[in-house]
DRENNUMI-238890 format. One record per residue: residue number from 1; residue in three letters; x, y, z of N, C-alpha, C in turn. Coordinates in steps of 0.001 Angstrom, whole numbers, always signed. Example, Ala and Ser with C-alpha at 12.3 -4.5 7.8 and 13.67 -1.06 7.14 Angstrom:
residues 2
<drendren i="1" aa="ALA" n_X="+13190" n_Y="-5690" n_Z="+7800" ca_X="+12300" ca_Y="-4500" ca_Z="+7800" c_X="+13200" c_Y="-3300" c_Z="+7800"/>
<drendren i="2" aa="SER" n_X="+12850" n_Y="-2250" n_Z="+7080" ca_X="+13670" ca_Y="-1060" ca_Z="+7140" c_X="+12900" c_Y="+30" c_Z="+7870"/>
end
This chain:
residues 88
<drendren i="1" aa="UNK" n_X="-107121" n_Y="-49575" n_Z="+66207" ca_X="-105830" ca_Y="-48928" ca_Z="+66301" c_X="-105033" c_Y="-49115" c_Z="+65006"/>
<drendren i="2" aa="UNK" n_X="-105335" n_Y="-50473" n_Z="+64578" ca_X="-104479" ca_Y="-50551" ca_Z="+63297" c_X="-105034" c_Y="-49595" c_Z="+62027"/>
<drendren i="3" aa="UNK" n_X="-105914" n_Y="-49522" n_Z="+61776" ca_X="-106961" ca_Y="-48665" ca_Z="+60939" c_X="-106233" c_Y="-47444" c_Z="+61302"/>
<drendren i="4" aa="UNK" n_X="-105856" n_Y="-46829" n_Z="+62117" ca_X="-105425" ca_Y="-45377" ca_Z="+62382" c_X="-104031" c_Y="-45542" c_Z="+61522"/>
<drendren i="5" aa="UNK" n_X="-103373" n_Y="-46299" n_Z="+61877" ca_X="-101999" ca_Y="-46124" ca_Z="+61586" c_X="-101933" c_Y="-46642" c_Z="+59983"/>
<drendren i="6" aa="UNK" n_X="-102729" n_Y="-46897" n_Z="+59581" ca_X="-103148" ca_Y="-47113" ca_Z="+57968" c_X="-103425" c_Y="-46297" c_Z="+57199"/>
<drendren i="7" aa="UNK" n_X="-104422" n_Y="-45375" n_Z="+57495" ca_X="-104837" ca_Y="-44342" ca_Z="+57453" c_X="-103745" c_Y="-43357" c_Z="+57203"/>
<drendren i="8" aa="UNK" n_X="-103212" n_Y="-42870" n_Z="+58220" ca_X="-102092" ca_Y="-42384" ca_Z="+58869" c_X="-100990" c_Y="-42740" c_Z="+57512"/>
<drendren i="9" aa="UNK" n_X="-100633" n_Y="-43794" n_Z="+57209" ca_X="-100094" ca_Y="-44197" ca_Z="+56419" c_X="-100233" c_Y="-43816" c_Z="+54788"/>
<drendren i="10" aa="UNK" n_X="-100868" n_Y="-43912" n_Z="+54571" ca_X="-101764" ca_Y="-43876" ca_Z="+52952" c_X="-101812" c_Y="-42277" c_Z="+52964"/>
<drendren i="11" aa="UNK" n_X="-102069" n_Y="-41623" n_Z="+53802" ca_X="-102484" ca_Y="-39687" ca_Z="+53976" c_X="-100739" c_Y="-39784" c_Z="+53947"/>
<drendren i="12" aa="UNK" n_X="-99792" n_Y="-40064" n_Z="+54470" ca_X="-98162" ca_Y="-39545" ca_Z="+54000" c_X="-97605" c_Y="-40112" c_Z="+52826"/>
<drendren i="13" aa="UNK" n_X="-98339" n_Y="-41044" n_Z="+52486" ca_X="-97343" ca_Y="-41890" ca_Z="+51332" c_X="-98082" c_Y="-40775" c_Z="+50257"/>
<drendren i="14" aa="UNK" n_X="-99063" n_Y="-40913" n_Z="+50125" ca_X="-100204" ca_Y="-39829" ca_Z="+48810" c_X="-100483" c_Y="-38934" c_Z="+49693"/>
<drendren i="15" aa="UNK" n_X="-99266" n_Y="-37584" n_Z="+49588" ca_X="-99410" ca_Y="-36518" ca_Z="+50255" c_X="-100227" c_Y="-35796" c_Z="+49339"/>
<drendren i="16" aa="UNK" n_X="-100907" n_Y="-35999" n_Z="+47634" ca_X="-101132" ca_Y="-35604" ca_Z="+46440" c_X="-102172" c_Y="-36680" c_Z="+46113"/>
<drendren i="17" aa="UNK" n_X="-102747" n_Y="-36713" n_Z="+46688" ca_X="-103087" ca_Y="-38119" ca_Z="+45393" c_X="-103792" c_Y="-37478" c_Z="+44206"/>
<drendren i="18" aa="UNK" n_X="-104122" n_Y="-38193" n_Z="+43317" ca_X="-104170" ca_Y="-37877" ca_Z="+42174" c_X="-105283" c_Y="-39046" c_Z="+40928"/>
<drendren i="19" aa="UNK" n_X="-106034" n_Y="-38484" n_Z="+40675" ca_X="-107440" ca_Y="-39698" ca_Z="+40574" c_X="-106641" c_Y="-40505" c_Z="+39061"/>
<drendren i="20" aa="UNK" n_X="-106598" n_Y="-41711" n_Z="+39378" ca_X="-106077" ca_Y="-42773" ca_Z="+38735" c_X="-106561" c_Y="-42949" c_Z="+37403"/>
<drendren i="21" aa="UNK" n_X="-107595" n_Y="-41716" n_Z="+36427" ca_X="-107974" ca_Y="-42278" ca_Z="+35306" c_X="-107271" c_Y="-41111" c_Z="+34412"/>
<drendren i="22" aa="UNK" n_X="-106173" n_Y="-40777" n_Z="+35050" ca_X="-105658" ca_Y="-39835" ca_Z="+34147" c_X="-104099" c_Y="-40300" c_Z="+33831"/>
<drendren i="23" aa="UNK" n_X="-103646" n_Y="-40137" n_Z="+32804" ca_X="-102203" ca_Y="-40212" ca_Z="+32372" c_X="-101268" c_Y="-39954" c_Z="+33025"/>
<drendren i="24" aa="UNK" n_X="-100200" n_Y="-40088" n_Z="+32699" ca_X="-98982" ca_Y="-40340" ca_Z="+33528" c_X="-98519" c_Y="-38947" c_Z="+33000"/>
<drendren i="25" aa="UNK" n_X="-98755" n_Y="-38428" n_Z="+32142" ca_X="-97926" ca_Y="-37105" ca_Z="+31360" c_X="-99530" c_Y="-35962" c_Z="+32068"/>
<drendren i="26" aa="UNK" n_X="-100989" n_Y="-36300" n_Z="+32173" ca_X="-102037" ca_Y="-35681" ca_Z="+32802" c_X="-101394" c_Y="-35620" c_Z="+34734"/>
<drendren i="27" aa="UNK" n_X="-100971" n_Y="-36727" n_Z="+35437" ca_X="-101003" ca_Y="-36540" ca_Z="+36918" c_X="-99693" c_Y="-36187" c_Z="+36724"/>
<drendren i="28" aa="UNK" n_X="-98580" n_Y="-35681" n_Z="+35798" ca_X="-96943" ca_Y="-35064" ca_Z="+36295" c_X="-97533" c_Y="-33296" c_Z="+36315"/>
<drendren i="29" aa="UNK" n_X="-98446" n_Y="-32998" n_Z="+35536" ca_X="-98616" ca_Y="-31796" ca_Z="+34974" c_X="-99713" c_Y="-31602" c_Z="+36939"/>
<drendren i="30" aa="UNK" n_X="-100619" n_Y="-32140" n_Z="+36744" ca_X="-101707" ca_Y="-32191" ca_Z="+37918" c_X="-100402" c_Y="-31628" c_Z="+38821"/>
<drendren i="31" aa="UNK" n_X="-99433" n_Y="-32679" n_Z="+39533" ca_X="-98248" ca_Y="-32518" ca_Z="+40417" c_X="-97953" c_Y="-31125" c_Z="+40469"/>
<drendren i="32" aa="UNK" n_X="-97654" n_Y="-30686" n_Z="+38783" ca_X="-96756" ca_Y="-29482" ca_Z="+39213" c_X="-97776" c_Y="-28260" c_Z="+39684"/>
<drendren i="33" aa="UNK" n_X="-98692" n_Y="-28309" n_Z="+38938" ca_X="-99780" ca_Y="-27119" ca_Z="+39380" c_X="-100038" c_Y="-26876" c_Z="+41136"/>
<drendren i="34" aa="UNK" n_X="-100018" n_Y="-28352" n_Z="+41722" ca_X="-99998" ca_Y="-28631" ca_Z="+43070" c_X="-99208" c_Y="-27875" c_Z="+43525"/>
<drendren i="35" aa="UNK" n_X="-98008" n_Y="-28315" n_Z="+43193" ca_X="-96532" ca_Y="-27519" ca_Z="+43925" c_X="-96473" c_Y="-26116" c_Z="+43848"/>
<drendren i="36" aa="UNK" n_X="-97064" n_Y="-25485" n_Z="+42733" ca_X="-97137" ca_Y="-24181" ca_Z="+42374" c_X="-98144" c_Y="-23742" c_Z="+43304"/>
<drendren i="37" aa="UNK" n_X="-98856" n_Y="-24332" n_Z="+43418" ca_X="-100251" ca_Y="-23420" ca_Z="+44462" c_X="-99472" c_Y="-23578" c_Z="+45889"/>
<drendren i="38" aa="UNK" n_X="-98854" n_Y="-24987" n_Z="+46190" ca_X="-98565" ca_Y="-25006" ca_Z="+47692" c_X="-99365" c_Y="-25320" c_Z="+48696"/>
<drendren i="39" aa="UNK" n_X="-100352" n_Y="-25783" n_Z="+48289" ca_X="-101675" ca_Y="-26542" ca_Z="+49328" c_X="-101865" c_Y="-27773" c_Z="+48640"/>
<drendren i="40" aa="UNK" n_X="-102367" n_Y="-28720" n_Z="+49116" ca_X="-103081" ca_Y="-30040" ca_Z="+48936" c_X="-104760" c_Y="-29036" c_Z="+48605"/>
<drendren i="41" aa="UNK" n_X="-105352" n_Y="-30043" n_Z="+46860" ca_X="-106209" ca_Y="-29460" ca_Z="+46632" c_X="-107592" c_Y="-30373" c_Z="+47526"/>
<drendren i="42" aa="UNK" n_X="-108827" n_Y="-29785" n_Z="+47724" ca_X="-109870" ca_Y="-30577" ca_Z="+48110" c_X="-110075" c_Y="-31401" c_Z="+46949"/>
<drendren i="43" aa="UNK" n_X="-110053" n_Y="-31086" n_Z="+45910" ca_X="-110605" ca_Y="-32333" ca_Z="+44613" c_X="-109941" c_Y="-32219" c_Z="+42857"/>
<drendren i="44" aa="UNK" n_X="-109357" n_Y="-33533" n_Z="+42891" ca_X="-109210" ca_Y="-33206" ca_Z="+41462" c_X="-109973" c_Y="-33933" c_Z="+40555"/>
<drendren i="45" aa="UNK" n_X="-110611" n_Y="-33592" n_Z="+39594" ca_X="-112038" ca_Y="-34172" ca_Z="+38626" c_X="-111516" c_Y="-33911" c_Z="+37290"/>
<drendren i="46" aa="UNK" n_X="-111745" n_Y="-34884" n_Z="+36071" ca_X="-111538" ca_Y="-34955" ca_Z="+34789" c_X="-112934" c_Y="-33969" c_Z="+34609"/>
<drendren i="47" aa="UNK" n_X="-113079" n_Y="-33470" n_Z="+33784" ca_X="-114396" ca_Y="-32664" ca_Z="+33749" c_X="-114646" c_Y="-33268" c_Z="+31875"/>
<drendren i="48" aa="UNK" n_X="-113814" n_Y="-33385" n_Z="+31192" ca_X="-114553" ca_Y="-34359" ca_Z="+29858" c_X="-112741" c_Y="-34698" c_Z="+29500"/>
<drendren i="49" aa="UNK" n_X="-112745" n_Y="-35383" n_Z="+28010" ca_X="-111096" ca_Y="-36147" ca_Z="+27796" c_X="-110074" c_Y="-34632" c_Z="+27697"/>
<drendren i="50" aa="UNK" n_X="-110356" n_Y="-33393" n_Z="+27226" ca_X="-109424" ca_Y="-32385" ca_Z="+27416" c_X="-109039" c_Y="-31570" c_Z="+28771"/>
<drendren i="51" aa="UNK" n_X="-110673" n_Y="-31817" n_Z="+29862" ca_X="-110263" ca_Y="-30504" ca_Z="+30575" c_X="-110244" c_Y="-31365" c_Z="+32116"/>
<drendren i="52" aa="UNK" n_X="-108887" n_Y="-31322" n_Z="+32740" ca_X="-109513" ca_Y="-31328" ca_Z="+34084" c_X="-109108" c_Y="-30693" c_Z="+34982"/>
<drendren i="53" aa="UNK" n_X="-110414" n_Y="-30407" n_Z="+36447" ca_X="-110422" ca_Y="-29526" ca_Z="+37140" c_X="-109516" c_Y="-29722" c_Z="+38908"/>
<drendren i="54" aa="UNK" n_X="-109018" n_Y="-28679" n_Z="+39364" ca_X="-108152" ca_Y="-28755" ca_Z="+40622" c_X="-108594" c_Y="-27907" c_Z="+41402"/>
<drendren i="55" aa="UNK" n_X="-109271" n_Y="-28511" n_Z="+42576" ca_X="-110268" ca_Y="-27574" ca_Z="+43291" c_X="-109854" c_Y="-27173" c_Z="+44812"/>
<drendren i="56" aa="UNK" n_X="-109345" n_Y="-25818" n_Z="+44732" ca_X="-109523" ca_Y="-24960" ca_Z="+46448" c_X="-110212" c_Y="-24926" c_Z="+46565"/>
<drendren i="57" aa="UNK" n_X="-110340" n_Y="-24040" n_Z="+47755" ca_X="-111311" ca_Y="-23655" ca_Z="+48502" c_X="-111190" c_Y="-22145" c_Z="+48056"/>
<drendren i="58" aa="UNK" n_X="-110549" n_Y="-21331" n_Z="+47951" ca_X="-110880" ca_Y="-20371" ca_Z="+47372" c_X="-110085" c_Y="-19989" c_Z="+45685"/>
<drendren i="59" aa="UNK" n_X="-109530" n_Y="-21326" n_Z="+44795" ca_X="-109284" ca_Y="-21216" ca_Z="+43648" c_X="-109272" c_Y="-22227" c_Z="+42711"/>
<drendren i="60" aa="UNK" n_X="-109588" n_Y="-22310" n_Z="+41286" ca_X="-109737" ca_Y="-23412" ca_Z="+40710" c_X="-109151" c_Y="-23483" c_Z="+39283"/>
<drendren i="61" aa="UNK" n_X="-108248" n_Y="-24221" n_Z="+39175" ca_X="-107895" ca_Y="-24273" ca_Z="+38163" c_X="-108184" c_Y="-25111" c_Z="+36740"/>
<drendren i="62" aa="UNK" n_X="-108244" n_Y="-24739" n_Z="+36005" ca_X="-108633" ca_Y="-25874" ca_Z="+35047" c_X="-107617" c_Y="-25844" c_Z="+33810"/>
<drendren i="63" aa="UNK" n_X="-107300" n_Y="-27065" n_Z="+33800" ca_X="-106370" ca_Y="-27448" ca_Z="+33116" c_X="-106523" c_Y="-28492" c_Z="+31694"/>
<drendren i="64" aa="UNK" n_X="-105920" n_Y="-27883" n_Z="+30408" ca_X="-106045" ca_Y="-28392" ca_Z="+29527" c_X="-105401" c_Y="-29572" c_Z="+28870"/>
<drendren i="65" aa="UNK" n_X="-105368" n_Y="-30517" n_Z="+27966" ca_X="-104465" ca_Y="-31598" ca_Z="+28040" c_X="-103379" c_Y="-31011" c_Z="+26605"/>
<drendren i="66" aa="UNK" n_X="-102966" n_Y="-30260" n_Z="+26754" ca_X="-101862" ca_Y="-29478" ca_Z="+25692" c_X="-100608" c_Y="-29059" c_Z="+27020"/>
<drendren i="67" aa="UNK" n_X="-100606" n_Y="-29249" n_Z="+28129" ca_X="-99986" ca_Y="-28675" ca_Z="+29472" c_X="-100069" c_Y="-27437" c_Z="+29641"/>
<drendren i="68" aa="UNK" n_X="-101689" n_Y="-26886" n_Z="+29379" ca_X="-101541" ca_Y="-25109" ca_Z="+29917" c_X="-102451" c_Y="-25189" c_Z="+30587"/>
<drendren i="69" aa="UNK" n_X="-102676" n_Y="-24413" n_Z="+31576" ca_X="-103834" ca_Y="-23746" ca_Z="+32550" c_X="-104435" c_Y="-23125" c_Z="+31571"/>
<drendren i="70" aa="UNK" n_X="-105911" n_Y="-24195" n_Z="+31245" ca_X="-106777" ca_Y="-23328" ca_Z="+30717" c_X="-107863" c_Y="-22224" c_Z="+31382"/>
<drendren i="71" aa="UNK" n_X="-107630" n_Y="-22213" n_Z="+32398" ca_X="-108262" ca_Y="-20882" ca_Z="+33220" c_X="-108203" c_Y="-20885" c_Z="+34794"/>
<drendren i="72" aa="UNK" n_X="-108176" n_Y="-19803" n_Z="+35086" ca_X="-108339" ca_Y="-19606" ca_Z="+36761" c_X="-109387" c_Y="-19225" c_Z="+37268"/>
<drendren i="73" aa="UNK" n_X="-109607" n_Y="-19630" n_Z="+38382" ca_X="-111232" ca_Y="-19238" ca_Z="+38926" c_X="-110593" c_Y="-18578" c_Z="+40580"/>
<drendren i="74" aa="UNK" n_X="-110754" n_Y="-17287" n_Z="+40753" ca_X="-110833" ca_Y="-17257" ca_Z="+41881" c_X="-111969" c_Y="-16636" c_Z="+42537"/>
<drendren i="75" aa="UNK" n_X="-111689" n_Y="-17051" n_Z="+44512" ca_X="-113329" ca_Y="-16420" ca_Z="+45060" c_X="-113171" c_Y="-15667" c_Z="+45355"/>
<drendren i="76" aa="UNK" n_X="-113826" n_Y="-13638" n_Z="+45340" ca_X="-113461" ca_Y="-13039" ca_Z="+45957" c_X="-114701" c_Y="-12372" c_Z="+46174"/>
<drendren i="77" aa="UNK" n_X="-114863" n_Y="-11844" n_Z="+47479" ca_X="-116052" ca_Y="-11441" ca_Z="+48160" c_X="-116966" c_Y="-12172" c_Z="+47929"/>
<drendren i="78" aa="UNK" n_X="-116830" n_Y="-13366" n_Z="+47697" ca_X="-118024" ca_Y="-14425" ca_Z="+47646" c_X="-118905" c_Y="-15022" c_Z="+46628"/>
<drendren i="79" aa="UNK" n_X="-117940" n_Y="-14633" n_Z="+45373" ca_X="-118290" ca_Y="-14850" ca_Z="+43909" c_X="-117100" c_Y="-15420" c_Z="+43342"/>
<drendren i="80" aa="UNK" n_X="-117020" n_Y="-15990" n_Z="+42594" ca_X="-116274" ca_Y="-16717" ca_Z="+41373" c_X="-115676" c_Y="-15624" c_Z="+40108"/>
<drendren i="81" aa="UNK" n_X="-114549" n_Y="-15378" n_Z="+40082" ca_X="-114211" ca_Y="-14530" ca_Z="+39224" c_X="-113008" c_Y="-15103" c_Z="+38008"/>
<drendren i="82" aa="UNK" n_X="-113316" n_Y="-15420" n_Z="+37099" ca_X="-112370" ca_Y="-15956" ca_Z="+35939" c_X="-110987" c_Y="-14942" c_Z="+35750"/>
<drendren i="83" aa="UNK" n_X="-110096" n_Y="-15332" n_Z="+36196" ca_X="-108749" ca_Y="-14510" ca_Z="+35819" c_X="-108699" c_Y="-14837" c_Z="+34278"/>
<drendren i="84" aa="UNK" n_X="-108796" n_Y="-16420" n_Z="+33540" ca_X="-108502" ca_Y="-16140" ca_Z="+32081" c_X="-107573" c_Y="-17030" c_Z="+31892"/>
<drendren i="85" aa="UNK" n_X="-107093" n_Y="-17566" n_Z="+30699" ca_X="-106348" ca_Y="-18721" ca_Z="+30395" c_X="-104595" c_Y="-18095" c_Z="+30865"/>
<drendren i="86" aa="UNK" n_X="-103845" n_Y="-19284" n_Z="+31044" ca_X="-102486" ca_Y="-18897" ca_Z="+31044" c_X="-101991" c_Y="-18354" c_Z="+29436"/>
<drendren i="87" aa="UNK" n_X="-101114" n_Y="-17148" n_Z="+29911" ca_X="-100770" ca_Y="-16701" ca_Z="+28566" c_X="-100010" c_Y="-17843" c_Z="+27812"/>
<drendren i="88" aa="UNK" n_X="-100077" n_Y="-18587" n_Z="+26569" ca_X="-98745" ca_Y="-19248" ca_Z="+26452" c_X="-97915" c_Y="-18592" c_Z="+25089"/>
end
């Protein structure tokens, strides 16, 4: 029972969590992309020291360490389609 309410606990406190080997100026930027999509992502992954990735279920963003969306991935009819970097 206690395990539930722990659980329970840790899932409201890190409504976001956010994988701990990234910067403090890398997980504010991670945050906002979050807020902008409006879902909790299934996974966020460093993919090498510039790029890391924020994974839906049907969109993916990848993000560069300059603070731009370096590209969008979305699924449509059951394929992966690159929308293209954010204009900056």
């Amino acid at each position: 029972m206690n395990l539930i309410f722990m659980i329970l606990g840790m899932i409201g406190l890190n409504s976001y969590s956010v994988k701990d080997d990234l910067s403090k100026e890398d997980k504010r930027f991670v945050k906002t992309v979050i807020r902008m999509h409006g879902d909790k992502p299934l996974a966020i992954t460093r993919k090498n020291k510039s790029k890391i990735m924020i994974e839906y279920p049907e969109t993916m963003y990848i993000l560069n360490n300059k603070g731009f969306i370096s590209s969008v991935w979305i699924l449509e009819e059951g394929a992966w389609l690159n929308l293209g970097p954010e204009i900056n």
